[in-house]
C-alpha positions as CSV (number, residue, x, y, z in Angstrom):
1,X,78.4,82.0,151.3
2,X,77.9,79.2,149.4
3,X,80.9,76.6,149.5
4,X,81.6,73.2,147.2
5,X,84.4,70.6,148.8
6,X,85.5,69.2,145.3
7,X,86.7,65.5,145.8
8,X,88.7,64.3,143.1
9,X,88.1,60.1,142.5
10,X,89.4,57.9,140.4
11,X,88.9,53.9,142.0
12,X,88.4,55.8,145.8
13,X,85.0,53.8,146.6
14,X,86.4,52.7,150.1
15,X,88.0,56.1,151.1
16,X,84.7,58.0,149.5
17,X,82.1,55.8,152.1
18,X,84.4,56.9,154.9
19,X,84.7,60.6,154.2
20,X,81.7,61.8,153.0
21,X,80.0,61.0,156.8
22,X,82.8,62.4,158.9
23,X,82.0,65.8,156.4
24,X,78.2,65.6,157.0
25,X,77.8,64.2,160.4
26,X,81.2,65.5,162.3
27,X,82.1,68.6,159.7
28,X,79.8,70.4,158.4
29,X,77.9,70.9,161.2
30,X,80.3,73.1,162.8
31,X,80.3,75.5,160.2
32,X,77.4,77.6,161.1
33,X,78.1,80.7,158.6
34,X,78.4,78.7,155.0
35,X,76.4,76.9,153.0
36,X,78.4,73.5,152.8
37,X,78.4,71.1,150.0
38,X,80.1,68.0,148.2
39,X,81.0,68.1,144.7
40,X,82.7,64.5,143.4
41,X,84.2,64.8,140.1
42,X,84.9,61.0,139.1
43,X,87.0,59.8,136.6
44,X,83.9,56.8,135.5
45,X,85.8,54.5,138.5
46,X,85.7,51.2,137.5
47,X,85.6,50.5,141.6
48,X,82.0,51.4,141.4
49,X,83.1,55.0,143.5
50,X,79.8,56.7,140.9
51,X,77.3,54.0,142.5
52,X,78.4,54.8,146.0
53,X,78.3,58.5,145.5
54,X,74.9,58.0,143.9
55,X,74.2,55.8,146.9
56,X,75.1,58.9,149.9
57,X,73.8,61.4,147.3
58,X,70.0,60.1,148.6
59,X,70.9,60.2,152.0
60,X,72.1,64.1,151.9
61,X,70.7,66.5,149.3
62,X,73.9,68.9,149.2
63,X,76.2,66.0,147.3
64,X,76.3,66.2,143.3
65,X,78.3,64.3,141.3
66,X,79.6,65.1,138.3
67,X,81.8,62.1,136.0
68,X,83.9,62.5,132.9
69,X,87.1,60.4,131.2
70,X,90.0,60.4,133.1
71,X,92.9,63.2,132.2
72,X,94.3,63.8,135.0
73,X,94.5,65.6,138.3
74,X,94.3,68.9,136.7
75,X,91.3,68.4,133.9
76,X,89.2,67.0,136.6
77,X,89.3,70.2,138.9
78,X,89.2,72.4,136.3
79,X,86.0,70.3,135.1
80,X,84.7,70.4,138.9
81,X,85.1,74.3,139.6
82,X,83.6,75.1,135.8
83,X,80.7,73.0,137.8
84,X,80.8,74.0,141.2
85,X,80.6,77.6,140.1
86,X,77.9,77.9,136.8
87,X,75.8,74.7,137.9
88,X,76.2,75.3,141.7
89,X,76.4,78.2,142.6
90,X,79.6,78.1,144.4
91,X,81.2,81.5,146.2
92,X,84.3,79.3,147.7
93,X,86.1,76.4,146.4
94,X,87.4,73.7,148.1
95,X,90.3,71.5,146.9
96,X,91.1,68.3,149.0
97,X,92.0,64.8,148.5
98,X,89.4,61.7,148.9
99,X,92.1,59.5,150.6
100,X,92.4,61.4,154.2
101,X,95.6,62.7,153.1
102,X,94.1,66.0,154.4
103,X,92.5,66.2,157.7
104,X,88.8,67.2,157.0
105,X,88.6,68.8,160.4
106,X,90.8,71.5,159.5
107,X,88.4,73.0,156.8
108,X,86.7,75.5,159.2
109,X,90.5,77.4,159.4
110,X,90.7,77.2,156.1
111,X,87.1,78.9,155.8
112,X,88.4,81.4,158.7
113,X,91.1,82.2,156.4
114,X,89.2,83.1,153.6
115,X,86.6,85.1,156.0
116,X,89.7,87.7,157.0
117,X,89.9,88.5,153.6
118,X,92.0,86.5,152.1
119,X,91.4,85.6,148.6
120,X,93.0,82.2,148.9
121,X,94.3,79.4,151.8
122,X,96.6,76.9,151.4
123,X,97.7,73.5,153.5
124,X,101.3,73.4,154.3
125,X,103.0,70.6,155.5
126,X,106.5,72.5,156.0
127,X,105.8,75.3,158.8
128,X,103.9,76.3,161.9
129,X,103.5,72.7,163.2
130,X,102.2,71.4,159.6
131,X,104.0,67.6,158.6
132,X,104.5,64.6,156.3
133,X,103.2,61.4,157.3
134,X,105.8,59.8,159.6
135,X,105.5,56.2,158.4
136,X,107.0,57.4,154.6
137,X,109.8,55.8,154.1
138,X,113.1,58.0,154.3
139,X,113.4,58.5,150.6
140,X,110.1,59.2,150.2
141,X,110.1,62.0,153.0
142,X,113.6,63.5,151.2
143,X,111.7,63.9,147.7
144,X,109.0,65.6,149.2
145,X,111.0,68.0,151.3
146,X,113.4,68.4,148.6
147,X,111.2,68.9,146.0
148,X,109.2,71.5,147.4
149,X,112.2,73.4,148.2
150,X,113.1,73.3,144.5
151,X,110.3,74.7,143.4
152,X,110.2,77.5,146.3
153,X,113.8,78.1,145.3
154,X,113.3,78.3,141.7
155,X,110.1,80.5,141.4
156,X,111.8,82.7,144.1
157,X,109.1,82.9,146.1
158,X,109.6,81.3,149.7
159,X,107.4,83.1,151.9
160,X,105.0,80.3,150.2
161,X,105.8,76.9,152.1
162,X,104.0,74.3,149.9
163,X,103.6,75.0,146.8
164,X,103.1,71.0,145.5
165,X,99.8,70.4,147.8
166,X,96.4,70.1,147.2
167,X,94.4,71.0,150.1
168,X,93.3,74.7,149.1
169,X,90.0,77.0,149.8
170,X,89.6,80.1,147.3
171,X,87.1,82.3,146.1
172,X,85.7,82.1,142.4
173,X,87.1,85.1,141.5
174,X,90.1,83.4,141.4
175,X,89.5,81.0,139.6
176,X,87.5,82.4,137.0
177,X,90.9,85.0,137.0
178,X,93.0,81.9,136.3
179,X,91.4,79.6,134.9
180,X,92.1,80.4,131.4
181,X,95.8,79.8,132.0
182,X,95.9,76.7,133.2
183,X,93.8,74.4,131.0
184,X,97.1,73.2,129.8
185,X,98.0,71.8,132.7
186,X,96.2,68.3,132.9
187,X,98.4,66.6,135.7
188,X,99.7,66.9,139.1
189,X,101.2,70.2,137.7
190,X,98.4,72.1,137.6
191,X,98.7,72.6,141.5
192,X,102.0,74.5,141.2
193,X,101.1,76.4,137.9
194,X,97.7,77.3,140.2
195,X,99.4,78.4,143.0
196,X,101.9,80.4,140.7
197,X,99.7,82.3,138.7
198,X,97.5,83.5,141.5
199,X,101.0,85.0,144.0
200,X,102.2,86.3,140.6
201,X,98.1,88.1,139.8
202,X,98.5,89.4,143.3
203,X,96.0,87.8,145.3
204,X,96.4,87.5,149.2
205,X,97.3,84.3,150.4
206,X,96.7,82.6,153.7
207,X,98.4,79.0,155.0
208,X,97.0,76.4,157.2
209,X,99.5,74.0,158.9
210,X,98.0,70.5,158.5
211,X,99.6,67.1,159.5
212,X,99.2,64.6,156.3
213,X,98.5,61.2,156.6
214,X,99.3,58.1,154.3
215,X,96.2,56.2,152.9
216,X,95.3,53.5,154.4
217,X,93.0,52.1,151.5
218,X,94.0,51.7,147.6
219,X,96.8,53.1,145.8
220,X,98.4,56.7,144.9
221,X,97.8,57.8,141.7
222,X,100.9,60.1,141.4
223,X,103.9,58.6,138.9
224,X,106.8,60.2,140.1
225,X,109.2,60.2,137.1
226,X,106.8,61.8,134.8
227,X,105.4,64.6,137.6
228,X,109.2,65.1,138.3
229,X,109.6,66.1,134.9
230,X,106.7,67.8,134.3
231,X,107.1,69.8,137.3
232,X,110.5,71.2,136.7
233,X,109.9,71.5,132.9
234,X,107.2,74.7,134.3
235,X,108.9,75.9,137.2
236,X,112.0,76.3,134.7
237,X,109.7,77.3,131.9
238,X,108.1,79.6,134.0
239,X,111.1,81.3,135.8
240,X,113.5,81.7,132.5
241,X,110.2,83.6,130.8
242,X,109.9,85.7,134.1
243,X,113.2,87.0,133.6
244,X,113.4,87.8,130.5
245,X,109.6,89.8,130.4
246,X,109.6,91.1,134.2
247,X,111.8,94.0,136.1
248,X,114.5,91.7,136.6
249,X,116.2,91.8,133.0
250,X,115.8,96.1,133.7
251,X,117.0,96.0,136.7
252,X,120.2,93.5,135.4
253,X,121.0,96.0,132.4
254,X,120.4,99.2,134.8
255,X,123.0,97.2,137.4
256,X,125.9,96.7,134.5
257,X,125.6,100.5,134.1
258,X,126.3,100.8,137.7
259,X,129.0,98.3,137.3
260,X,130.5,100.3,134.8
261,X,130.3,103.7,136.8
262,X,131.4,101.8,139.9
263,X,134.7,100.1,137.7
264,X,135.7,103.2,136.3
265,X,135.4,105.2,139.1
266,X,137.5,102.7,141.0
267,X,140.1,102.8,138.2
268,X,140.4,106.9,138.3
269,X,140.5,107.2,142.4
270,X,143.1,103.9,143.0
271,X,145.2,105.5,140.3
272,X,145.0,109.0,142.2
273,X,146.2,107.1,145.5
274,X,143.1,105.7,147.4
275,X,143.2,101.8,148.9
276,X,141.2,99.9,146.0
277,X,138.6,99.4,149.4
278,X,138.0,103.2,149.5
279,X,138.0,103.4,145.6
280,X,135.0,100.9,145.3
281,X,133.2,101.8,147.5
282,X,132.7,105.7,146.5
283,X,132.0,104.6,143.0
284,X,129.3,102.3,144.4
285,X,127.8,105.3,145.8
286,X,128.0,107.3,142.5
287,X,126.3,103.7,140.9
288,X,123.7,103.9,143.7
289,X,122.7,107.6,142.4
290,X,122.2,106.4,139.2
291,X,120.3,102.9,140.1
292,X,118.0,104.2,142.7
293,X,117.0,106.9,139.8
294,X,116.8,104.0,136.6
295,X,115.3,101.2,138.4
296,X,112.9,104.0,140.2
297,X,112.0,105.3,136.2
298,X,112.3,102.2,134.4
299,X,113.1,99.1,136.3
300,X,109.8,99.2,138.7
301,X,108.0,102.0,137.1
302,X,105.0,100.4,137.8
303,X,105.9,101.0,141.2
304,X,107.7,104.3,141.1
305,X,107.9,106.7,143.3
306,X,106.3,110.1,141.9
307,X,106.2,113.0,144.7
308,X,109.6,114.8,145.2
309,X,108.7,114.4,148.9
310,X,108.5,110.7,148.9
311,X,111.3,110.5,146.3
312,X,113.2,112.6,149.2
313,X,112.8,110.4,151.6
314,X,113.1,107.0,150.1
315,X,116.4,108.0,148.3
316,X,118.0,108.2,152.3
317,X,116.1,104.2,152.8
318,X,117.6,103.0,149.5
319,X,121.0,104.6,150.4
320,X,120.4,102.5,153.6
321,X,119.8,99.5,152.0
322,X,122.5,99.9,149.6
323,X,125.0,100.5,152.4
324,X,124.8,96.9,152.7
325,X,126.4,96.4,149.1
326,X,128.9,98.7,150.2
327,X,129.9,96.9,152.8
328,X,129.8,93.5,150.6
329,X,132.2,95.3,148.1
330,X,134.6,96.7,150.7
331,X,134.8,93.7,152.5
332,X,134.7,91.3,149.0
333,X,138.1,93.5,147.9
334,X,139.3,94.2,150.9
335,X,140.2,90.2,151.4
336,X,140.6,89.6,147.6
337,X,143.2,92.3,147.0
338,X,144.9,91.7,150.5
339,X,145.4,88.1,149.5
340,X,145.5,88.7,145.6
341,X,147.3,92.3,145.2
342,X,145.7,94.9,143.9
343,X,145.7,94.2,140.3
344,X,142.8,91.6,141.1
345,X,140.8,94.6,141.9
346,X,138.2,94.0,139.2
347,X,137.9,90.3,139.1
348,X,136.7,90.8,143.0
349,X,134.7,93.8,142.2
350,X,132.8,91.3,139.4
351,X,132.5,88.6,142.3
352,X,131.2,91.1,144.9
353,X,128.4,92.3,142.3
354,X,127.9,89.2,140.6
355,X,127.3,86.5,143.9
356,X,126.3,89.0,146.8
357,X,125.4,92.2,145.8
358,X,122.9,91.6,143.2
359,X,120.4,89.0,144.6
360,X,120.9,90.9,148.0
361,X,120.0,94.4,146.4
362,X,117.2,93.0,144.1
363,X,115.5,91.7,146.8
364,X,115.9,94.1,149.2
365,X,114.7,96.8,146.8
366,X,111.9,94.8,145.8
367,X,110.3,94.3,149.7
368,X,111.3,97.8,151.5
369,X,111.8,99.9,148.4
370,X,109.3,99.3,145.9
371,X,107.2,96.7,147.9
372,X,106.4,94.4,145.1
373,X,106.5,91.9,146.6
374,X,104.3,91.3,150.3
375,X,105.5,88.9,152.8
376,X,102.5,88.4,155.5
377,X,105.2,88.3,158.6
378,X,106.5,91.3,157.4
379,X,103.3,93.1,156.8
380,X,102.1,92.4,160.0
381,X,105.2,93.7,161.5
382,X,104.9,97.0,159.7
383,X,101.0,97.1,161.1
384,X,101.9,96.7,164.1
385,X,104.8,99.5,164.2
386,X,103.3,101.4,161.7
């Protein structure tokens, strides 16, 4: 297949005479199953970066260079894959920085990646051996860690380690999926509204542990207050629209139904003589009966289950799952009431449900119930008992 490394450059002229030789001469060669080539898409460098591209561009044939005004991060790779893929022919796109941030010897596992049928790889820096340069500074190393984890936290989706990198190999399909909903996105943010649109469409994701390094030549181009802002702003943005158009908002209104069977059933068997413990927890199997049906009908219909067979036997797996609730509300008004009296019997229920019960459920239902969402180390674990 036909693959484009896009190189992003705005004033890189040093790092750009350094790079694109370790790519041809120590790189490229390795890769005996692809048709490797360089795509720089310069922001008209004043630094004279054009001239030296121009320069290595008559030394190897498979470098093109394509120039525009600068808008950012995100305009120039949406400019560059537009390019890579309707002037050059590109079946894989590679992202990666001009500054040896990202270790060009690791493209062949990236490449590898996408060869095992995956539809995209990533760089992380934050699992299976992958790292920030050591010689940031300590703040510097906290914002990165920290931020990243925000935005893991936030979208909810953490089986995804870095979601603020840029060192990425994915097929055109992708992008030509995606690309239409992220034009907005002319900064830094466009590699975490990427990253989130294509989990969220579906497509199989790979990682690749790397080891960044700080440049050693010129300046980053990153201003921190205003990606901070940016960044949030979508993740936010994104998250609060997520839940309000996606299962979650079902699956919230078909859980306050359950709440309501659970409360009055709790209210009916404590006032025929049953410990408030005992109480709860049968009415959260008669609110069990009624969400496994509701969010199987309504809440992931998408994903419902269909066959009376199937709906036989997951009904026992959800029950199983939903033991674990049980236990949180037994346990959550066991303490509260013993500590509280029984008249705090609802306020504890409400805490049981509200903290613990339903981010536990929801995401329980959501990877062994429904399987909407595919975690790789889980998938292969089912493969391999399965």
């Amino acid at each position: 297949m036909k693959v484009v490394v896009i190189l992003p450059t705005y004033n890189e002229k040093g790092n750009i005479e350094r790079l694109i030789p370790i790519l041809e001469n120590d790189v490229f060669p390795k890769i005996k199953n692809h048709n490797m080539n360089i795509l720089v898409v310069d922001d008209n460098s004043p630094d004279g970066t054009g001239d030296e591209v121009k320069r290595l561009m008559k030394k190897w044939g498979n470098i093109k260079l394509n120039t525009g005004e600068k808008q950012g991060l995100g305009a120039a790779y949406v400019r560059a894959m537009n390019y890579a893929i309707e002037k050059m022919g590109a079946d894989i796109i590679f992202e990666m920085d001009a500054d040896f941030f990202h270790d060009p010897n690791k493209i062949p596992k990236f490449l590898k990646k996408i060869e095992e049928g995956y539809d995209m790889a990533i760089g992380t820096r934050y699992s299976n051996g992958g790292s920030i340069p050591s010689n940031w500074g300590l703040h510097r190393k906290i914002f990165s860690i920290v931020g990243n984890l925000l935005v893991r936290s936030i979208l909810m989706h953490f089986w995804i380690h870095d979601w603020t990198g840029g060192f990425r190999a994915l097929k055109k399909e992708v992008f030509l999926k995606e690309r239409n909903k992220v034009g907005a996105f002319k900064g830094y943010t466009f590699q975490v509204a990427f990253l989130h649109k294509t989990v969220r469409d579906g497509y199989r994701i790979a990682e690749v542990p790397f080891s960044a390094r700080d440049r050693t030549l010129g300046r980053s181009k990153i201003a921190p207050l205003e990606y901070i802002t940016n960044l949030l702003k979508y993740v936010i943005k994104s998250r609060f629209f997520e839940l309000i158009h996606s299962s979650f908002l079902k699956y919230a209104i078909t859980g306050f139904v359950g709440y309501i069977i659970n409360a009055v059933t709790l209210e009916i068997l404590f006032k025929n003589g049953l410990h408030p413990a005992i109480a709860g927890a049968i009415g959260g199997e008669f609110a069990i009966i009624w969400n496994f049906s509701m969010n199987n009908f309504w809440s992931f219909s998408k994903h419902k289950i269909t066959t009376p067979v199937k709906f036989l036997v997951k009904f026992p797996q959800f029950n199983l799952v939903a033991l674990g609730s049980l236990v949180i509300i037994l346990g959550v008004l066991a303490i509260g009431t013993h500590f509280y009296g029984s008249s705090s019997r609802q306020i504890f229920l409400i805490i049981a449900i509200i903290f613990f019960v339903i981010p536990y459920s929801y995401t329980m239902y959501n990877i062994f119930i429904w399987k909407r969402w595919h975690i790789p180390v889980l998938s292969r674990l089912q493969r391999v008992v399965g």
